[in-house]
C-alpha positions as CSV (number, residue, x, y, z in Angstrom):
1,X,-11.1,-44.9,12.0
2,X,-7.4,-45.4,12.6
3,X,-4.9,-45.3,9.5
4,X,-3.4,-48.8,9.0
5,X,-0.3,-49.8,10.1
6,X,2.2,-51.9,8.3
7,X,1.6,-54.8,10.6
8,X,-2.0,-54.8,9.7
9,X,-1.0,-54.9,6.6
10,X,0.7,-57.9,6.8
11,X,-1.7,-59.2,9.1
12,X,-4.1,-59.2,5.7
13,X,-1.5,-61.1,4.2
14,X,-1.1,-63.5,6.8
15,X,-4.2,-64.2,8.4
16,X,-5.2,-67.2,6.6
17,X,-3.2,-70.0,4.9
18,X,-3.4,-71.2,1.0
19,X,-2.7,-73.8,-1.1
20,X,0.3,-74.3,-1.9
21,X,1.4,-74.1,-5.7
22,X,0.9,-76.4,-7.7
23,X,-2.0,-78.3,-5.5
24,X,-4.7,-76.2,-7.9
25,X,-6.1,-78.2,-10.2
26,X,-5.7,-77.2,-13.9
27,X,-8.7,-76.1,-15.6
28,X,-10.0,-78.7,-17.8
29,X,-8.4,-79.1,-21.5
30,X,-11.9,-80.8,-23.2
31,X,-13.7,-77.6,-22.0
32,X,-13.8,-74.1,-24.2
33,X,-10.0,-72.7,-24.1
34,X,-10.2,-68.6,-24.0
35,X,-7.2,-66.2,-24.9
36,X,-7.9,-62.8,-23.0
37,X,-5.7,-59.9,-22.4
38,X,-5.1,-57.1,-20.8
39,X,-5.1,-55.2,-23.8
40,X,-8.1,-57.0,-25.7
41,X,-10.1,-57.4,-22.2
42,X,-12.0,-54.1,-22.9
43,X,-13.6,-55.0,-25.9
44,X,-15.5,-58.1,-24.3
45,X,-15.6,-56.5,-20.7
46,X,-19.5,-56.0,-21.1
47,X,-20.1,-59.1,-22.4
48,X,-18.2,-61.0,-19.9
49,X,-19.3,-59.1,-16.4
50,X,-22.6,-57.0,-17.6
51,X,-21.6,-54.3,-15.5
52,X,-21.8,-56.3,-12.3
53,X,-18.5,-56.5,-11.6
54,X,-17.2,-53.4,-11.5
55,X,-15.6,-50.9,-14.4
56,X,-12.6,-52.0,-16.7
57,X,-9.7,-50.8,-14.4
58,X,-8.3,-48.0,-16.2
59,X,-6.4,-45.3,-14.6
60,X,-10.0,-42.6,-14.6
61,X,-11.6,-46.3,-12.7
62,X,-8.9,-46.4,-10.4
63,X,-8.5,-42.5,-9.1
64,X,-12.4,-42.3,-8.5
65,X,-11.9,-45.5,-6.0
66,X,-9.4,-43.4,-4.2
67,X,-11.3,-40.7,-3.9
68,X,-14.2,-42.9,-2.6
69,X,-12.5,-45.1,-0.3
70,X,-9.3,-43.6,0.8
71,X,-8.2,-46.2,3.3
72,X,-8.8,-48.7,1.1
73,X,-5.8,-46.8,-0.7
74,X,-3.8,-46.5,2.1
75,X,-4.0,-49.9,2.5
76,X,-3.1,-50.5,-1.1
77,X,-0.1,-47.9,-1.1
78,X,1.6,-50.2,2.3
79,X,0.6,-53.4,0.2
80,X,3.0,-52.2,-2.5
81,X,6.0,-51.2,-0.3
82,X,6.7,-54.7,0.4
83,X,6.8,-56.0,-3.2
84,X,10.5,-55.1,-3.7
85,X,10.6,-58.2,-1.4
86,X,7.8,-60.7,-2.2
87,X,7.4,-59.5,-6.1
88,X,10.6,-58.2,-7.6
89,X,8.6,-58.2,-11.0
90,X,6.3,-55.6,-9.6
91,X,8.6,-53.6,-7.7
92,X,8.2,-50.5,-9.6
93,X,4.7,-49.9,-8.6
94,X,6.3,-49.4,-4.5
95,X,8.0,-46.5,-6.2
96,X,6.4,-43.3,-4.8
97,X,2.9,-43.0,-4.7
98,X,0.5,-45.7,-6.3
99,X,-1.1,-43.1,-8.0
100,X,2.2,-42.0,-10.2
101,X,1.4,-45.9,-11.7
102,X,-2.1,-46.3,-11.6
103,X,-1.7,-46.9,-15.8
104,X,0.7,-49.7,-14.8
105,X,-1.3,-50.9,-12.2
106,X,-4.8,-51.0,-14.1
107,X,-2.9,-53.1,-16.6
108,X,-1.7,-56.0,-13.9
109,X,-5.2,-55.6,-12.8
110,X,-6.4,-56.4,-16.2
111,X,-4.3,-59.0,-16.8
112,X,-5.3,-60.2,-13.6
113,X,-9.1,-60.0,-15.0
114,X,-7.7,-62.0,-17.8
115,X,-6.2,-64.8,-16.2
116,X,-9.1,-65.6,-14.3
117,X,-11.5,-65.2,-17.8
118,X,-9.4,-67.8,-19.2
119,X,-9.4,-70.2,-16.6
120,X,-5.9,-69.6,-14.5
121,X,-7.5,-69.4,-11.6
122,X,-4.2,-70.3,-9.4
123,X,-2.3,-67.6,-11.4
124,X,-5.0,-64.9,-11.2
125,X,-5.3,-65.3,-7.8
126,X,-1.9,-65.2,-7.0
127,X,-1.3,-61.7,-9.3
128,X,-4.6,-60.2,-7.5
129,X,-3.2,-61.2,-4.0
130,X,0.0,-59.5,-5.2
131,X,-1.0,-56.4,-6.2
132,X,-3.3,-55.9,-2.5
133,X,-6.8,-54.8,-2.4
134,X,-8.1,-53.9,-5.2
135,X,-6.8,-56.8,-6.9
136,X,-8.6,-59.0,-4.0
137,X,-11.7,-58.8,-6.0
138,X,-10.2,-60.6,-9.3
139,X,-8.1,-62.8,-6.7
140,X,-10.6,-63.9,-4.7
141,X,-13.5,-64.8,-7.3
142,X,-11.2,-66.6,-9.1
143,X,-10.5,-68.4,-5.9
144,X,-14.3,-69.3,-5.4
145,X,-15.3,-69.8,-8.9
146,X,-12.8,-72.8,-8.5
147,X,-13.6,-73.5,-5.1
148,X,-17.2,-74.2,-6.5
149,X,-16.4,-75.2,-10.2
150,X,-13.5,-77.2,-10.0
151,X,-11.9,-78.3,-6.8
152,X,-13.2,-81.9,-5.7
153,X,-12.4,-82.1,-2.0
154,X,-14.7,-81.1,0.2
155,X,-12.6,-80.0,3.3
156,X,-10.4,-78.3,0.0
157,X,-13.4,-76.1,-1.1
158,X,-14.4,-75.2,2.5
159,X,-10.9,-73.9,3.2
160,X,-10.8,-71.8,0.2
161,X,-14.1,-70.1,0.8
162,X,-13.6,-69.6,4.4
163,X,-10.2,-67.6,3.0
164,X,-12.1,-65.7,0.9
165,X,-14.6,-64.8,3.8
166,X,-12.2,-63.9,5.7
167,X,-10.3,-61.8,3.2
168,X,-13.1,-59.9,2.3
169,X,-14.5,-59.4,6.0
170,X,-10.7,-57.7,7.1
171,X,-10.9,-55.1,4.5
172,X,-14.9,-54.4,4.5
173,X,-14.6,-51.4,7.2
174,X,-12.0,-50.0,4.5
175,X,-15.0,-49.9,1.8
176,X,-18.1,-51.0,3.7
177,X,-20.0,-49.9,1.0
178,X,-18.1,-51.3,-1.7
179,X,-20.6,-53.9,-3.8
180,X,-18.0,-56.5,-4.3
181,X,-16.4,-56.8,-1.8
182,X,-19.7,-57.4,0.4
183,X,-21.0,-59.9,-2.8
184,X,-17.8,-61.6,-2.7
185,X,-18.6,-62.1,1.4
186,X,-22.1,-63.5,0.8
187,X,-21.3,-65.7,-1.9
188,X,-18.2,-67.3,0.0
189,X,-21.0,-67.8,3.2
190,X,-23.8,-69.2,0.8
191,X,-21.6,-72.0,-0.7
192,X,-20.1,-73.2,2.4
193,X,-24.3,-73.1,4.1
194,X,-25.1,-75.5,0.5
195,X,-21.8,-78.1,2.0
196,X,-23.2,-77.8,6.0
197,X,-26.5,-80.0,7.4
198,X,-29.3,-78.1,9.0
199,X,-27.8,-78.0,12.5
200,X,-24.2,-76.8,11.5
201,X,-25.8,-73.9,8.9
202,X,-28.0,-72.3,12.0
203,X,-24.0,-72.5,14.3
204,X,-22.6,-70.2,11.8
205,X,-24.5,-67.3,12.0
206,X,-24.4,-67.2,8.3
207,X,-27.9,-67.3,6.7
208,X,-29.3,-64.3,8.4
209,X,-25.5,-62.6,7.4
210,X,-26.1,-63.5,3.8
211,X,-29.5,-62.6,3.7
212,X,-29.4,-59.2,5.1
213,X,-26.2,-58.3,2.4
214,X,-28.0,-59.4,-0.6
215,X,-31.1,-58.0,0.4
216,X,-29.5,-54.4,0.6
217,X,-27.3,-55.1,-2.6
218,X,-30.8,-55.8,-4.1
219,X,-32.0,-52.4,-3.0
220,X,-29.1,-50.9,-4.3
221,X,-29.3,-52.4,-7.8
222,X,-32.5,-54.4,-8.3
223,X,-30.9,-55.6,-11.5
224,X,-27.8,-56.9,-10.2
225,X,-28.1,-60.3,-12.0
226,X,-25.3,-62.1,-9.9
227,X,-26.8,-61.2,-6.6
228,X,-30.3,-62.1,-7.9
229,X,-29.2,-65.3,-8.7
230,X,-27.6,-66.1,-5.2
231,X,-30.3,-64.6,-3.5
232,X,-32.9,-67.0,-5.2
233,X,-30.4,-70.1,-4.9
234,X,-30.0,-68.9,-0.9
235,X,-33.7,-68.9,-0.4
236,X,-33.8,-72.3,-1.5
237,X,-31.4,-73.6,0.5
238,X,-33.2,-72.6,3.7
239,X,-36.5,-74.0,2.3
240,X,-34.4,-77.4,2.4
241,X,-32.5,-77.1,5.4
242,X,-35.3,-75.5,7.3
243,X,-38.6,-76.8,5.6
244,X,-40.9,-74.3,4.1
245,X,-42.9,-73.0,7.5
246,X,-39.9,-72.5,9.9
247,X,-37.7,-71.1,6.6
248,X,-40.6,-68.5,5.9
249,X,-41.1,-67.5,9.9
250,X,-37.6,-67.4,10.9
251,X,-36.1,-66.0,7.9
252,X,-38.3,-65.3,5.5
253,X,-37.5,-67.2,3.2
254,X,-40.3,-67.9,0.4
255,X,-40.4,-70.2,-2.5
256,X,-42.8,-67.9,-4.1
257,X,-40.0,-65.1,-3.7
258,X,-37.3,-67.7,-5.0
259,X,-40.0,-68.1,-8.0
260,X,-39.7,-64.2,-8.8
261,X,-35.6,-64.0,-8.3
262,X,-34.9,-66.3,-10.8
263,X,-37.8,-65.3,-13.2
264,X,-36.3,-61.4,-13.1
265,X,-32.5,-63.3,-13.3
266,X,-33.8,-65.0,-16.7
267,X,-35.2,-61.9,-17.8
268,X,-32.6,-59.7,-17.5
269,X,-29.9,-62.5,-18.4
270,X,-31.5,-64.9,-20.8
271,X,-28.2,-66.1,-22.3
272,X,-26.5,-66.7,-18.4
273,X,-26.1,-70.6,-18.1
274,X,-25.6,-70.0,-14.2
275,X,-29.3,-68.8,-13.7
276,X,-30.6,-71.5,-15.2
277,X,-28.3,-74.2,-13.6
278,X,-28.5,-72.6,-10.1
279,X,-32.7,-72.3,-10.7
280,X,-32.7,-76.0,-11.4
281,X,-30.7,-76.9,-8.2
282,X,-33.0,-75.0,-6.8
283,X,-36.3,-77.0,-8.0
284,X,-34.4,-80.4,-6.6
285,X,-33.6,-78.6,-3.6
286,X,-37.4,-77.3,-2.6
287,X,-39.3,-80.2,-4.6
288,X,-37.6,-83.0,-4.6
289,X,-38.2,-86.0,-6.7
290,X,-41.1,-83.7,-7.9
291,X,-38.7,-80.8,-9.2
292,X,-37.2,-83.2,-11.8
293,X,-39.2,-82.8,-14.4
294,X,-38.7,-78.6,-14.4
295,X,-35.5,-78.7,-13.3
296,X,-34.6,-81.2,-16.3
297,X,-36.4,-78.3,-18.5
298,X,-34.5,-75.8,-17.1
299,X,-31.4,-77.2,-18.0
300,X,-32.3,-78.6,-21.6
301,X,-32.2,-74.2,-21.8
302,X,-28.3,-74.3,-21.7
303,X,-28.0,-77.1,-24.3
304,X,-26.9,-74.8,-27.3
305,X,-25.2,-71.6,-25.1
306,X,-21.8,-71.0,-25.9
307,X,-19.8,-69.9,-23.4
308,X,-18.0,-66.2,-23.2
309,X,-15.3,-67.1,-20.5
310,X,-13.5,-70.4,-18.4
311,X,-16.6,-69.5,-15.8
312,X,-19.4,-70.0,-18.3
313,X,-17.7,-73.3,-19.8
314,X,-17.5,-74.6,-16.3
315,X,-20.9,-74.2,-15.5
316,X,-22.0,-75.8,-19.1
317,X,-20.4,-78.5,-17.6
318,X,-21.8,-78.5,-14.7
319,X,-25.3,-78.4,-16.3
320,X,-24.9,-81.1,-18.4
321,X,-23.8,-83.3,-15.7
322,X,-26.7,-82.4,-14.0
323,X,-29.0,-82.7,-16.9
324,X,-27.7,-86.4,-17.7
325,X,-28.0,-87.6,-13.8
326,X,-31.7,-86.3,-14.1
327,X,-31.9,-88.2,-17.5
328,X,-30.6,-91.6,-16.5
């Protein structure tokens, strides 16, 4: 494979357009406010990813990605030679080789871990773009999270997950077997299938591309509780879109297999909020009017969670809203 060049590098940058600041809404004030660091983030770290989102960047964490995808720190080293220019504040880490900072950079990348924990999504994805690849994958949840979570506008939320598709799909062949990036892919292409109609979800290509990623990160780690989830949620979708017979021929998609997902997702994350929320979406989605009553009981689950992070407390929300427009 060819070493990147400078101009791809700023092709990365460039290749798709953002919000500007200050159009991101805020995340809300009534909800659960969190104060994460990048000093006290490795206490909670555990607790607030279960090991499915990578390590705590620390500078052992950050060496072994070199070593296992080294054009992914090529890329990273040319990333930082321009921040002189476009971040003063982190111009020392374009100061010889990233690895003579990789304590310094672990840290922004912690307190880019941080920002998005405590509901600053704008800012941690703005840090995370800033500091190139690796800190893509903080950048760029954060960017879905509130595409999904928070933003209202439709044509808004598509444009932020197609950026994050695309994003993710540029640096892929630098790490094509690195978990989050690919997760971050599929979950970008599952929420924008959940906003398209039947017809428009087939055009994309997407179902079959989602499908086949999860299904190998499932084989990778069968207890991978975030790609269970989507998986289940994705199979559910189809079912709706498609209707049971043509979902299960053309794409196998099952409601018995949703069933299991989500059971082994509850099992191995009783306390998530999002497996129960994104199970009872899923009940409305394949039952109908006839999914209300387990999809309401679903739900009543979440009633007395408390959340770890900004994500959690914006799901709670999300529940309950669902839970009381089930009620009324």
């Amino acid at each position: 494979m060819l070493k990147p060049t400078l101009f791809l590098t700023a092709l990365l940058l460039a290749t798709q357009p953002v919000l500007a600041a200050g159009d991101w809404q805020p995340y809300p004030e009534t909800l659960t406010s969190f104060d994460y660091s990048e000093d006290s983030l490795g206490h909670h770290w555990q607790d607030l990813t279960g090991g499915f989102r990578g390590p705590l960047p620390t500078t052992d964490t950050l060496k072994a990605d070199a070593e296992r995808w080294p054009e992914l720190y090529e890329l990273t080293r040319q990333h930082l030679q321009a921040l002189p220019e476009t971040h003063p504040e982190l111009a020392f880490l374009a100061e010889g080789e990233p690895s003579d900072h990789f304590d310094a950079y672990a840290e922004q990348l912690r307190r880019t871990w941080s920002l998005l924990f405590n509901g600053q999504f704008q800012q941690a994805r703005e840090l995370g773009m800033a500091l190139g690849p690796a800190g893509y994958f903080p950048a760029l949840y954060a960017q879905a999270l509130y595409a999904t979570l928070v933003e209202t506008d439709e044509s808004t939320r598509q444009r932020l997950l197609e950026e994050v598709i695309h994003r993710t799909r540029d640096i892929m062949p630098k790490a094509p077997d690195h978990p989050m990036i690919r997760f971050g892919n599929a979950y970008g292409k599952a929420r924008i299938l959940e906003q398209l109609s039947a017809s428009e979800a087939i055009a994309t290509g997407y179902t079959s591309e989602v499908k086949d990623t999860l299904t190998t990160l499932l084989e990778e780690n069968p207890d991978n509780i975030y790609a269970l989830t989507l998986y289940a949620g994705v199979h559910a979708g189809i079912i709706e879109k498609a209707g049971s017979l043509v979902a299960r021929l053309t794409y196998g998609a099952k409601e018995s297999e949703m069933e299991t997902l989500f059971t082994e997702a509850i099992d191995l994350a009783p306390h998530y909020p999002a497996v129960y929320y994104e199970y009872a979406r899923a009940r409305l989605k394949v039952d109908g009017e006839d999914g209300h009553d387990e999809a309401l009981a679903l739900l009543e689950k979440t009633r007395d969670m408390t959340p770890d992070s900004a994500e959690e407390a914006l799901i709670l929300r999300a529940t309950q809203r669902l839970r009381q427009g089930l009620a009324n």
